[in-house]
VOGU-3710 file (C-alpha; in Angstrom, 3 decimals, decimal comma):
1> xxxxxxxxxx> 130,070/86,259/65,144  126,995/84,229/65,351  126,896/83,791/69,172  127,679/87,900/69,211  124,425/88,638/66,602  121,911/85,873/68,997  123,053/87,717/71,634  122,174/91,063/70,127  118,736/89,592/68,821  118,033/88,406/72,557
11> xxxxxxxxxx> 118,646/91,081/74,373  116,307/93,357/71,329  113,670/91,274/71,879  113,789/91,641/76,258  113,980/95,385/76,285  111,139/95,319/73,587  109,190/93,033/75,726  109,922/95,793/78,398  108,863/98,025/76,718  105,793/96,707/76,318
21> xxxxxxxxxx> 105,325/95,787/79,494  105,334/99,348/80,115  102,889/100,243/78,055  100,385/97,678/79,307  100,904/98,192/82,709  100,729/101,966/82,093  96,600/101,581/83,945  97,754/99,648/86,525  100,854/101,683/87,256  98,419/104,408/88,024
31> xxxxxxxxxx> 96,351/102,395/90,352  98,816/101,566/92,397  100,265/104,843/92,300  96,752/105,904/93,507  96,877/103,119/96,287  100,353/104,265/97,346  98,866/107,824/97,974  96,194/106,623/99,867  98,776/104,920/102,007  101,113/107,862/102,291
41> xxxxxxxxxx> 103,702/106,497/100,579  103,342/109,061/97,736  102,974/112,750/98,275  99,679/115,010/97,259  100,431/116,509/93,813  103,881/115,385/93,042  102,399/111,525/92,134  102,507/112,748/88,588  106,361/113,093/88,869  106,472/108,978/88,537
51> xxxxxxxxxx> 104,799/109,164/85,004  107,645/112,150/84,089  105,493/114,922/84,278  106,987/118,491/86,532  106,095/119,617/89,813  105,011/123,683/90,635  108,148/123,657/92,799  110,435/122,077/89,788  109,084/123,600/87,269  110,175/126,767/89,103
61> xxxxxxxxxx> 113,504/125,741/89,687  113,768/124,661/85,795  113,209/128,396/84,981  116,139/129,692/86,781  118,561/126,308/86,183  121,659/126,750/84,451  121,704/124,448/81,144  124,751/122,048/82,625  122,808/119,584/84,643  123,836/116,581/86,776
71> xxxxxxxxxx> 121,124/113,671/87,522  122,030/111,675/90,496  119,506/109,123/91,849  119,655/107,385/95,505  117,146/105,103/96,389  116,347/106,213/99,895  117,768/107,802/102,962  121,171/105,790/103,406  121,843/106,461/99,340  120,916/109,778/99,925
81> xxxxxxxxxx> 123,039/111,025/102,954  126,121/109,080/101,258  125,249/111,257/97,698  125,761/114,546/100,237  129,519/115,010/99,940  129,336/114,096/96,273  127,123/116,635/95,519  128,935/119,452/97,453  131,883/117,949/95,706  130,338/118,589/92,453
91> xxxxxxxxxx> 128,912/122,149/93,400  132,042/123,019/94,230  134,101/121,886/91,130  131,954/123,461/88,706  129,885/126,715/89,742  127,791/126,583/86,574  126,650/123,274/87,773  123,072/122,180/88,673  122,078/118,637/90,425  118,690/116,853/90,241
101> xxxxxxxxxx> 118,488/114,402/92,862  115,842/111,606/92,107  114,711/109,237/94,993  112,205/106,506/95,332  110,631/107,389/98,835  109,334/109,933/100,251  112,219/109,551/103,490  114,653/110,534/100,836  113,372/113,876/99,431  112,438/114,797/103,002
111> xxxxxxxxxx> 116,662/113,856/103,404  117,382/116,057/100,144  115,215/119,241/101,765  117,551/119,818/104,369  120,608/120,367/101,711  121,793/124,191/102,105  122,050/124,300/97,902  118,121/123,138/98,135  116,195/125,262/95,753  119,215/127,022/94,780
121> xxxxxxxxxx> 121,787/124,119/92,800  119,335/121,491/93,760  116,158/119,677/93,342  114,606/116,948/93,969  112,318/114,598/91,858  110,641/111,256/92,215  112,275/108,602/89,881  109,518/107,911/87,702  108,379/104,892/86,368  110,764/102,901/84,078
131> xxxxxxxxxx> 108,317/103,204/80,935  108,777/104,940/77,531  106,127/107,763/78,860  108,083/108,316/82,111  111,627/107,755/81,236  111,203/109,954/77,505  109,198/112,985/79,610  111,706/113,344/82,233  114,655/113,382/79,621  112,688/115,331/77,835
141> xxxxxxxxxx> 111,859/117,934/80,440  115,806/117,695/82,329  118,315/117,052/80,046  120,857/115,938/81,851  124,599/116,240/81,074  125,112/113,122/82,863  123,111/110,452/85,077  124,993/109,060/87,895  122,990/106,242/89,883  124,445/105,526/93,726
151> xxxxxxxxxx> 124,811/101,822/94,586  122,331/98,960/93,019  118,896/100,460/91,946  118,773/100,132/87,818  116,181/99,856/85,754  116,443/98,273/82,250  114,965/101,336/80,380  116,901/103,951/81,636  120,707/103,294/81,081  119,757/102,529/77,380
161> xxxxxxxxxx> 117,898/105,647/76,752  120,618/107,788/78,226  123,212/105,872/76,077  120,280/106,388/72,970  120,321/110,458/73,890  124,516/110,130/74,218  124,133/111,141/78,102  126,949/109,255/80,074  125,303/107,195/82,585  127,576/106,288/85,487
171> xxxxxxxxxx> 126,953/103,645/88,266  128,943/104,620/91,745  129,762/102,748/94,873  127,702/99,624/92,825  126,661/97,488/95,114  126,479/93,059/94,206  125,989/90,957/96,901  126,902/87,501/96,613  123,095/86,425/96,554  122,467/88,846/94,466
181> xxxxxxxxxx> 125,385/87,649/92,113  123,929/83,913/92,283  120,845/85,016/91,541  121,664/86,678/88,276  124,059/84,149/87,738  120,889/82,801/85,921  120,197/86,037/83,645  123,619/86,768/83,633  123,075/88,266/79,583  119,957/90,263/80,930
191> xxxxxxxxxx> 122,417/92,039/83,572  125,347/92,585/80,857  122,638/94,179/78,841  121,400/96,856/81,180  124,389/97,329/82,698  126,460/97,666/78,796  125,218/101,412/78,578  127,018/102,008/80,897  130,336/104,785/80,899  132,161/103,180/83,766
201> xxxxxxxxxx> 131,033/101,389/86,966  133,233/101,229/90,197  132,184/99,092/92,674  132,130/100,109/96,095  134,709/97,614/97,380  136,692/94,655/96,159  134,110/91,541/97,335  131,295/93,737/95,174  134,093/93,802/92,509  134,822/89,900/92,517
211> xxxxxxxxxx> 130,497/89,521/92,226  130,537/91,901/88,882  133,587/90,506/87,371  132,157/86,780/87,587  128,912/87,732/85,699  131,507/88,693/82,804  130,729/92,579/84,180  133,747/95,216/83,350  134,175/97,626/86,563  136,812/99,914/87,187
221> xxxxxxxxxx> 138,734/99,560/90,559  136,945/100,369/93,894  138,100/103,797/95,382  136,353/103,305/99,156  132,642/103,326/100,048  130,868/106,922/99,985  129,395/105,835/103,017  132,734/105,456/104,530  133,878/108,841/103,727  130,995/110,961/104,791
231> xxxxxxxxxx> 131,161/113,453/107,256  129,720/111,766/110,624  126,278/112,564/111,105  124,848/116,167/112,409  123,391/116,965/115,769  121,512/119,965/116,646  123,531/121,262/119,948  120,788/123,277/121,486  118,358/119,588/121,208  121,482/117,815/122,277
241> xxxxxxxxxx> 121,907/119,800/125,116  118,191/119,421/126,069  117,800/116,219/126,083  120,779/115,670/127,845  119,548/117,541/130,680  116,233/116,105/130,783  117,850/112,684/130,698  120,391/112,942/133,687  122,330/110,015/133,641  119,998/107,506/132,358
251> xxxxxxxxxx> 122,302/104,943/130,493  121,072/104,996/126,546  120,915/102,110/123,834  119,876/103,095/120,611  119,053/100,431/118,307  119,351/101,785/114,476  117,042/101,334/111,647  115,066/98,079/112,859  113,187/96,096/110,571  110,071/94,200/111,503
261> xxxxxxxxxx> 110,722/90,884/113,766  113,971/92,711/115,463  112,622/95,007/118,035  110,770/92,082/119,920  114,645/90,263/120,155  115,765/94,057/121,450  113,002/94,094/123,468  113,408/91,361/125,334  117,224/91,992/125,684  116,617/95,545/127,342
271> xxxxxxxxxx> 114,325/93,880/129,681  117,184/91,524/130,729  119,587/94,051/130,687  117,591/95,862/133,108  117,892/93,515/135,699  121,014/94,638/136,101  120,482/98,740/135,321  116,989/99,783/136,025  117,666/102,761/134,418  118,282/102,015/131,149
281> xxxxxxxxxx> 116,578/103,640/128,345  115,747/101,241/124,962  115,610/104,176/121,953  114,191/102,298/118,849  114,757/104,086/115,559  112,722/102,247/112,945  114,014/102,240/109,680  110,640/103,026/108,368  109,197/105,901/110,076  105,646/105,073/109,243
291> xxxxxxxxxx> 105,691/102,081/111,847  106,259/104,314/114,702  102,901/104,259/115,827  102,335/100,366/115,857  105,707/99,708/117,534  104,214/102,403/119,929  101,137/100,830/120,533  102,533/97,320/120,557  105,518/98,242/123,595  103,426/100,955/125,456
301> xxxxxxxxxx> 106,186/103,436/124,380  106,338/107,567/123,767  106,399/108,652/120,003  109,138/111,227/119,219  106,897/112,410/116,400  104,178/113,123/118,533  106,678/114,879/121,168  106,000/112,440/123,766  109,035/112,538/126,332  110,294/109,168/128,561
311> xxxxxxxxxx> 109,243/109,275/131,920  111,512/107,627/134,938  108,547/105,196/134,466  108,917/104,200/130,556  111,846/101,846/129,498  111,759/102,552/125,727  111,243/105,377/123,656  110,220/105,393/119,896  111,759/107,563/117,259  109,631/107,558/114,171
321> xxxxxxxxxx> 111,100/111,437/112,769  113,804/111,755/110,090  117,160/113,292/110,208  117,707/112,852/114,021  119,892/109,243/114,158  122,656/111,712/114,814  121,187/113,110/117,879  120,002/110,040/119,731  123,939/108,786/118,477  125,343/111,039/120,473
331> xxxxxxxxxx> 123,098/110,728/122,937  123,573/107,146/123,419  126,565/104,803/124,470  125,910/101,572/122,685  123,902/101,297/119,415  122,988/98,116/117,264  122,904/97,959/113,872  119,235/96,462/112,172  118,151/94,311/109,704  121,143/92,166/110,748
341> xxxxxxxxxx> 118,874/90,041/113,178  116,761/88,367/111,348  116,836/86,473/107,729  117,359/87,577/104,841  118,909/90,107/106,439  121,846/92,253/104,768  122,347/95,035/107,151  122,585/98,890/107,318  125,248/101,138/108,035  128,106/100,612/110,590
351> xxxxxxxxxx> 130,112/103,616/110,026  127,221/105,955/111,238  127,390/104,785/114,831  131,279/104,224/115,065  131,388/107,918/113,728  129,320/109,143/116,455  131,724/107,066/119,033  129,536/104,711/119,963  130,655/101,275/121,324  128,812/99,246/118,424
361> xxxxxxxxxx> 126,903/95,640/117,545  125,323/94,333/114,818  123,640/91,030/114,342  124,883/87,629/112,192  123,422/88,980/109,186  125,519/92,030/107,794  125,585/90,746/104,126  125,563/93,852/102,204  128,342/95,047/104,211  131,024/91,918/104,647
371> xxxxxxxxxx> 134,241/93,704/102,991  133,073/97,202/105,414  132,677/94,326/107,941  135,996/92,363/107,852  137,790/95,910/108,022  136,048/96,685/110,811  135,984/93,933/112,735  138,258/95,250/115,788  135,311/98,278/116,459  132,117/95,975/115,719
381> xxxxxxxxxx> 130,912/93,373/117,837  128,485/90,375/116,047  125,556/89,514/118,732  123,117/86,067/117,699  120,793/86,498/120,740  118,533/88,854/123,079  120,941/86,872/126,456  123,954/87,743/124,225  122,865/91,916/123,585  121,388/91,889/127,272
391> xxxxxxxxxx> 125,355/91,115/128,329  127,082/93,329/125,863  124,893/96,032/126,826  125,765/95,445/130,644  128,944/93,839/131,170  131,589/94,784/128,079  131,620/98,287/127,727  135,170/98,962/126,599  135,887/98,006/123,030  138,886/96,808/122,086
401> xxxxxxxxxx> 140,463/99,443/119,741  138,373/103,145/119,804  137,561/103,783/116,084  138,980/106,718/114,284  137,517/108,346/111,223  139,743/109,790/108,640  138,353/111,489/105,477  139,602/110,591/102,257  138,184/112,678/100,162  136,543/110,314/98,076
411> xxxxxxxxxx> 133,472/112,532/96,513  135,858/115,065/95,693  137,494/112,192/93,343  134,287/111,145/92,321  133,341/114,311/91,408  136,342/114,795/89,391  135,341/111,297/87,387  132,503/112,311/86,571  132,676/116,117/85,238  135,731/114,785/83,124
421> xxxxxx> 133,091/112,274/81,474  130,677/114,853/80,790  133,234/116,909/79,697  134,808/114,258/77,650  131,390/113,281/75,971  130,685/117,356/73,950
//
């Protein structure tokens, strides 16, 4: 009993201190949202969404919203193109349903706009700052029946408040890495605090299981990655068909959402590889848009976003636009998978590319995705060097087993979950 009220005390006394620590930053919070804006990282008039406060275009929406709403928050674009099928899923199971979507960057909500139910069942929001302003005004103005948060991002604030309002907060296809895991193996109390809000967590496979369950962490068990189950990714056929013709027969290697220090390995592997086919086109697909234009300046390369076009004459081409990696996929025969080059690594999607039917390679460093990794390990091929993509890309160009998608349906289950908690909760 005494080791069960310290603990209690303790963990009082850290989400007082952050707390606090919201309060006094609360000045320098707007500075920096200030300095983000001035960088483009926040949009004109919607910077007042990260301090809770309502947009024109939600306030709007809030008019004609039904009262039974759904907050899900993804991070970014990957969180946000897995969160698709869940919230048709959702849409669909309950037609009196409404769905705020809350993402940190501005790649997501430019994601979330291209949602049919946009404007309609759907809106978007900026997560706002985890202080007792921002998290109290956006409760405040919302309501939510529920708060669902896709893979790792939490903040301390937030599950608490939802649990102090008696909104179910849920945590889906939670993501621990091992390194993660070690590191918290230090605050291990602080995690089972934030996370103790919570309705039910279910991890997105069994190695994320193992790291929650060793930091003392209850989880339910995994049902399959969202990421595995969603649809594979759209391209326009008229632009597919256009490119394709003003391409010919160029042979295409796409290399997906690099991260700074990869594209120099890529690009020196495309400039082996074309020793042995001069017509090979390098297509680099940054993970962050925004460094389209130095990557462009740095390789002497065309800029999608600016409609430049690959001559005969150009060996790489730059795609700094959002929602086209399924295009250039099925454009291209081989793809590689970034931030899997260099340390610390951790890796982005694999399914995307093996979806699309492209033979695929990542790099040593795939971290955030080993279980995804081990099962597919007969479709994905692990590449240390520019000598050893410069060969894949040239000589082994049948892989061993072609990859087949199958949908399981996993929103649709997820969906179920969670409308029988909100249900559950009246």
């Amino acid at each position: 009993m005494a080791c069960r009220g310290m603990f209690k005390f303790c963990q009082a006394i850290f989400f007082a201190l952050w707390d606090l620590a919201g309060v006094c930053l609360l000045p320098g919070l707007m500075a920096y949202g200030f300095w983000r804006l001035k960088k483009g990282k926040e949009l004109s008039g919607r910077l007042k969404e990260r301090f809770g406060f309502l947009s024109p275009e939600q306030r709007a929406f809030f008019c004609t919203a039904s009262q039974k709403k759904v907050w899900l928050h993804a991070a970014s674009v990957g969180e946000t193109l897995s969160a698709f099928p869940l919230i048709d899923a959702l849409l669909e199971s309950d037609k009196k349903l409404d769905v705020i979507l809350t993402t940190m960057t501005i790649t997501g909500y430019q994601i979330v706009r291209s949602h049919p139910a946009y404007g309609k069942r759907l809106i978007h929001a900026f997560l706002p700052y985890d202080t007792p302003l921002g998290r109290t005004l956006f409760l405040n103005h919302w309501a939510p029946s529920g708060a669902v948060f896709i893979e790792s991002e939490i903040w301390p604030g937030i599950p608490r408040e939802c649990a102090r309002r008696h909104i179910p907060f849920m945590l889906v296809n939670a993501r621990l890495s091992e390194h993660s895991a070690r590191n918290w193996s230090h605050f291990r109390m602080i995690l089972q605090a934030i996370l103790a809000p919570a309705r039910w967590i279910i991890p997105r496979d069994t190695g994320d299981q193992r790291q929650f369950q060793k930091l003392g962490i209850p989880v339910l068990d995994p049902i399959g990655d969202l990421k595995a189950d969603a649809a594979p990714l759209k391209a326009d056929p008229m632009q597919l068909a256009s490119l394709q013709a003003k391409l010919g027969n160029r042979p295409i290697f796409v290399a997906l959402s690099t991260h700074e220090g990869e594209e120099e390995i890529i690009i020196a592997a495309l400039k082996e590889a074309r020793t042995k086919e001069p017509e090979l086109l390098g297509v680099i697909v940054p993970r962050h848009p925004e460094r389209g234009a130095t990557l462009a300046a740095q390789f002497n390369a065309p800029r999608r976003s600016l409609g430049e076009f690959p001559t005969l004459a150009d060996t790489l081409w730059i795609i700094d636009t959002l929602g086209e990696v399924g295009l250039f996929l099925n454009l291209a025969q081989s793809a590689f998978i970034g931030k899997s080059l260099c340390l610390p690594g951790g890796g982005h999607n694999p399914f995307e590319p093996l979806k699309a039917g492209c033979r695929t390679a990542c790099g040593p460093y795939m971290s955030n995705w080993d279980d995804s990794c081990f099962h597919l390990r007969d479709y994905l091929t692990v590449l240390k060097t520019d000598a050893a993509i410069a060969k894949w890309i040239t000589e082994d160009r049948i892989p061993p087993v072609p990859y087949v998608f199958e949908k399981k349906n996993l929103s649709f289950r997820l969906a179920c979950q969670i409308l029988t908690t909100i249900s559950d909760n009246k």
